[in-house]
N, C-alpha and C positions, 0 to 999 in steps of 0.2 A: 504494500500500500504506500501510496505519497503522502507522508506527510511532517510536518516541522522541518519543510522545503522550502527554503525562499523562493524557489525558481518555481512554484506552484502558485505563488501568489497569484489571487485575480482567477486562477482555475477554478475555486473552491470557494462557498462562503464559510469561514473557517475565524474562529476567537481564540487567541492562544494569551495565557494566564501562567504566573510564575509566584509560587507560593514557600513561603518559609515557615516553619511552627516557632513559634514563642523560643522552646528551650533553645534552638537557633542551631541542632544538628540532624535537618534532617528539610531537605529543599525539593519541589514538587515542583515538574513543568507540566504543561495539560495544552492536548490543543483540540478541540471538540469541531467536528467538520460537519457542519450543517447539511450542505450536499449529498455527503455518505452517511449519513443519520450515525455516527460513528464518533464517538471521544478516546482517544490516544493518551495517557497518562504516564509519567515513569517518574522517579522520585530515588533520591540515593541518601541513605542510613550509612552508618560506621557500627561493628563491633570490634572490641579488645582480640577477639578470637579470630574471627574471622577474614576480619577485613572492611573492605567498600561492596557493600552491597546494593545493588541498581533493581528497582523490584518495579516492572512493567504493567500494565494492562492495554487493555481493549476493549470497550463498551460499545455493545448496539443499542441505538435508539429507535429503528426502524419496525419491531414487532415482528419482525421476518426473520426465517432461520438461511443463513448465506455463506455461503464457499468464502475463504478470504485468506490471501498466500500474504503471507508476512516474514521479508527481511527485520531484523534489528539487531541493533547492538552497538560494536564501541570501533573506531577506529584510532589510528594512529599510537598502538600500545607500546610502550618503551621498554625496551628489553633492562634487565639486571646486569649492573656492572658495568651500564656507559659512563662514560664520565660526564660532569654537566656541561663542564668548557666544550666539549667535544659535540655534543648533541647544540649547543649554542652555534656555534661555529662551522663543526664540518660533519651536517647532519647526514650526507650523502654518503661521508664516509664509513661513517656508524651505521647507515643503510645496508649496505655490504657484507658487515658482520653479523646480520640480525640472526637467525634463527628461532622458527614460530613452528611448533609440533603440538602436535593432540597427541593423550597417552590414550593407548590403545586401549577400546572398550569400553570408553567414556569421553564427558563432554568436559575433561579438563585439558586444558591448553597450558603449553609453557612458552614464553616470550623469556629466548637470553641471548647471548654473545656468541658465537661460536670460536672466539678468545679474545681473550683484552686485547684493546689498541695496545702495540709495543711493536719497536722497533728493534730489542736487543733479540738476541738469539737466544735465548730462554724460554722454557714454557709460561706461558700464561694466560693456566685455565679458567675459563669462568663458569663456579662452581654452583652458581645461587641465578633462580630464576624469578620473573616476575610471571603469575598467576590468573586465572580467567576459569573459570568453571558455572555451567546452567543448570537450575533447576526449573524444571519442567515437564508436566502429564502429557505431553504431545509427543509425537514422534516428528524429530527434526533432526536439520543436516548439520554441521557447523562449516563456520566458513574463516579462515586465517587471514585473510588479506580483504584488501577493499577492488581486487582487479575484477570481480564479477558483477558490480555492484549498475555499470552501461547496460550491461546484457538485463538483468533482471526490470531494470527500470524499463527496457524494449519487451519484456516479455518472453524471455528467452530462458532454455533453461539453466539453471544452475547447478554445478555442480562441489558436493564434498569437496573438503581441502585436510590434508592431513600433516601437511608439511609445506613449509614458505622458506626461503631462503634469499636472501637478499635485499628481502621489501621488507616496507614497513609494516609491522601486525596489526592484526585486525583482531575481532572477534563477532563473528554474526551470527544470529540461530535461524535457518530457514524451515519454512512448515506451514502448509497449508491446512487450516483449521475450519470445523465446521460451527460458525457461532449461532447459538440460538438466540431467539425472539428475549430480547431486553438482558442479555447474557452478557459476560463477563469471562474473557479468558485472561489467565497472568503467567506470569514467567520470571525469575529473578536469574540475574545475572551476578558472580560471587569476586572478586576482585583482593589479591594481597600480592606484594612484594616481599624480595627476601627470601625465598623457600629454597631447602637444601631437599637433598635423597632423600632422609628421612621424611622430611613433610611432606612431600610429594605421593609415597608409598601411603601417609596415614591419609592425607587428602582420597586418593583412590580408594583407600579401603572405607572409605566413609560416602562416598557415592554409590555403593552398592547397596546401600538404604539410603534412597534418595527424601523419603517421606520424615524418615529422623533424623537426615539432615537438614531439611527443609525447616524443620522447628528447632532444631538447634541454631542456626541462624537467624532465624528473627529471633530467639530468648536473647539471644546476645545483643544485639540490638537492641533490647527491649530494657537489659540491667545495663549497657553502656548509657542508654539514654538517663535511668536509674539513680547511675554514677557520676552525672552532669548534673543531675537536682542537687544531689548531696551536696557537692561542691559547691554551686552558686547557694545554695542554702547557710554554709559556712561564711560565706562574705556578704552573708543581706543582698543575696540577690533580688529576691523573694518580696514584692511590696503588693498590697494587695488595698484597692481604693474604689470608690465610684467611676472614677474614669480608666479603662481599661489599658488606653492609649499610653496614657501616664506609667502604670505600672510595669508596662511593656517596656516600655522607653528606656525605664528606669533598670530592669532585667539588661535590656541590652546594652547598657552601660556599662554597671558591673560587668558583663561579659568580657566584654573588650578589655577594660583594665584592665581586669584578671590575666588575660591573654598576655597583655604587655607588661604588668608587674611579679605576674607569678600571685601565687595564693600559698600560703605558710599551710604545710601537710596537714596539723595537730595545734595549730595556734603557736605558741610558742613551747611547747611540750617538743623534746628533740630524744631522738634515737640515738644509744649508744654507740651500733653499727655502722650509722650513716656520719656521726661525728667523725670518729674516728678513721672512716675511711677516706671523708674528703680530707681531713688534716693529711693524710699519708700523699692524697695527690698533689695538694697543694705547696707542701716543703716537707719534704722525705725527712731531712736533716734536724728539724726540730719534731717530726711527729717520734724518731727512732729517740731523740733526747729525751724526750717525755712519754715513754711508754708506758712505765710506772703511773702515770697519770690518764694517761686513755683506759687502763687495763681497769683501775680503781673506778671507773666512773658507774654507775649507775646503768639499770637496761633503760628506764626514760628519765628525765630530769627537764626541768624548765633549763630555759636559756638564762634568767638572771643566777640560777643556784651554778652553771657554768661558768660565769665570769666570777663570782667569788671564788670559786676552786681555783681558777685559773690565777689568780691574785696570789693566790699564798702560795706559789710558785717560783716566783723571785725571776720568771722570766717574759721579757716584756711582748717576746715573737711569739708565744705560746699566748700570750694573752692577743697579742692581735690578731690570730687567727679565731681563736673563740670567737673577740666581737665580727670578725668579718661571716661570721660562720653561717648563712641561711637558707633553711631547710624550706626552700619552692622549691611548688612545683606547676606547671600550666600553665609556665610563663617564659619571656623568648627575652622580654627587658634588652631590647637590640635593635635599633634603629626602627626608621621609617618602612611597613609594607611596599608602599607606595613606590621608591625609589627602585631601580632594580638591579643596584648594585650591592642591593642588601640580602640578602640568606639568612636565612638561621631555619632552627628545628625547637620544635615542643615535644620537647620528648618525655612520657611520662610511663614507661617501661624499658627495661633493657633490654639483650637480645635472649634473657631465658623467659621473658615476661613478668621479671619481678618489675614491680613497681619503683619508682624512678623517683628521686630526686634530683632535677637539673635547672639550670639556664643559660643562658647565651648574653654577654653583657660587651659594648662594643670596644673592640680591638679583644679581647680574652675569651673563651668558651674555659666557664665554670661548670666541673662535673661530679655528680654526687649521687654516688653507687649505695643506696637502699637494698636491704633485704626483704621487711616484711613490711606491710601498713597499708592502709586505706586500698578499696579500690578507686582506680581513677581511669576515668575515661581516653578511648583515643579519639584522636580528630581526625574527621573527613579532609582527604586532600583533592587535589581540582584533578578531574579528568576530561579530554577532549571526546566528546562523545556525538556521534549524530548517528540520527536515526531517517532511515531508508524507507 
């Protein structure tokens, strides 16, 4: 079907709408086509677990039951392991090395390298993939690339792709569906970066129940979105009045800060693990001094009973690291978004999924390796997506 086509304009009488929820993770496009009595919707969620999840529909309006062949999906997916300067710069050449394969007997995809840019004469594997996996009651074809995408819009047929090399990856689900009279067909598309052998092998064995996967993804969903109340709960997000707008407003304020200052884990209540590990990143040479003094501390303590320990110490770098010491997290504290010579990460797990204490502060990347605490949310990140 055509639609959320600009080059359709004028073909269709067609209202397309772009919607956010309050907690502000989780954004709806819709574009409802008067002509084909038919509404297009898709909407993209984050879990901790999962990933980015892109969950589709299709609405008839027409009271008719109708044949209806449907492309969709994502283009332009970036393989694991480019470098950014490199995808900035010499995207043609990172073209070259893409590598886009379906694992055999299912509808997961891997987008990687087929080896790192290097010029020396050394190996260099690229071990880590980025991820695309469908859930869906239909039988459908999948598609790797966007080279079939002339032919379907002429009506032509399409075929499977199980392997791309050299191009940019795609991911499409093709399947002609029978919708009934005022019905509803859906389909969610699964999306993570990072994955090794092991995830990949659990990814597979978890698509063989497609229906327990299916609800394992939206729970996660449903406690990430859970663990973004909590959060904005802890910083008075939460303002509740006669005017709705106001409260809203107000919610997305806090948000934002939050975002750019970081929000303190446990208030000022700090972790003996996390103290002492950022002190070891930060100067090896005084945390090895004062070992005796990390080792005596407490499993939690406030930060003001830390600065008096620190005091009767007799040493003044041990005491400035205490005050410098701050346990955020959910915050980037690093320039301008806007500018785009700016980067940074919110990172709020590590790479085993313990929960994270970090930020990013400009010219320094401050890092603070947590064990146990709070759950915390991950963020949606932007994908270039169109739909066919």
């Amino acid at each position: 079907m055509g639609t959320l086509q600009p080059q359709h304009d004028g073909r269709f009488d067609v209202s397309r709408d772009l919607y956010k929820n309050v907690v502000g993770d989780k954004v709806i496009f819709e574009e409802e086509n008067r002509s084909l009595s038919l509404t297009f919707r898709y909407s993209w969620e984050s879990g901790s677990r999962f990933g980015f999840v892109r969950r589709s529909e299709l609405i008839d309006h027409s009271g008719k039951v109708r044949s209806v062949e449907i492309l969709d999906g994502l283009q332009n997916i970036l393989p694991h392991s480019a470098p950014l300067q490199a995808l900035q710069t010499r995207s043609a050449l990172v073209d070259a090395y893409k590598w886009n394969e379906r694992v055999e007997g299912t509808t997961l995809a891997l987008f990687t390298m087929y080896a790192k840019l290097s010029d020396r004469a050394e190996p260099a594997e690229a071990l880590l993939a980025n991820t695309v996996f469908s859930l869906d009651s239909d039988p459908r074809y999948i598609l790797l690339s966007s080279q079939q995408i002339p032919a379907f819009r002429r009506g032509e047929a399409v075929e499977p792709e199980t392997l791309t090399r050299g191009v940019r990856g795609a991911y499409f689900i093709h399947k002609t569906i029978t919708l009934g009279a005022f019905d509803t067909n859906e389909w969610l598309l699964v999306l993570d970066s990072g994955k090794d052998h092991a995830d990949v092998v659990e990814m597979r064995r978890a698509l063989s129940r497609p229906d327990a996967l299916r609800e394992a993804v939206l729970a996660d969903c449903a406690q990430n979105r859970q663990a973004l109340f909590a959060l904005m709960g802890a910083v008075d997000g939460w303002q509740f009045s006669q005017d709705e707008a106001t409260s809203t407003h107000h919610y997305a304020n806090v948000l934002f800060n939050s975002m750019r200052g970081g929000v303190f884990e446990q208030g000022y209540l700090l972790r003996k693990d996390d103290v002492a590990a950022t002190a070891h990143k930060t100067n090896q040479q005084v945390f090895f001094r004062n070992r005796a003094f990390f080792d005596a501390l407490p499993e939690s303590f406030s930060h003001e009973s830390l600065i008096k320990r620190a005091e009767q110490e007799d040493d003044i770098q041990l005491l400035r690291l205490c005050y410098e010491y701050l346990p955020l997290t959910f915050g980037r504290r690093h320039g301008d978004p806007s500018r785009p010579w700016n980067h940074y990460d919110i990172k709020v797990r590590d790479r085993e999924g313990n929960p994270l204490l970090a930020y990013q502060a400009t010219g320094v990347i401050f890092f603070r390796l947590g064990g146990t605490g709070a759950e915390l949310p991950r963020l949606p990140a932007f994908f270039y997506c169109q739909v066919c």
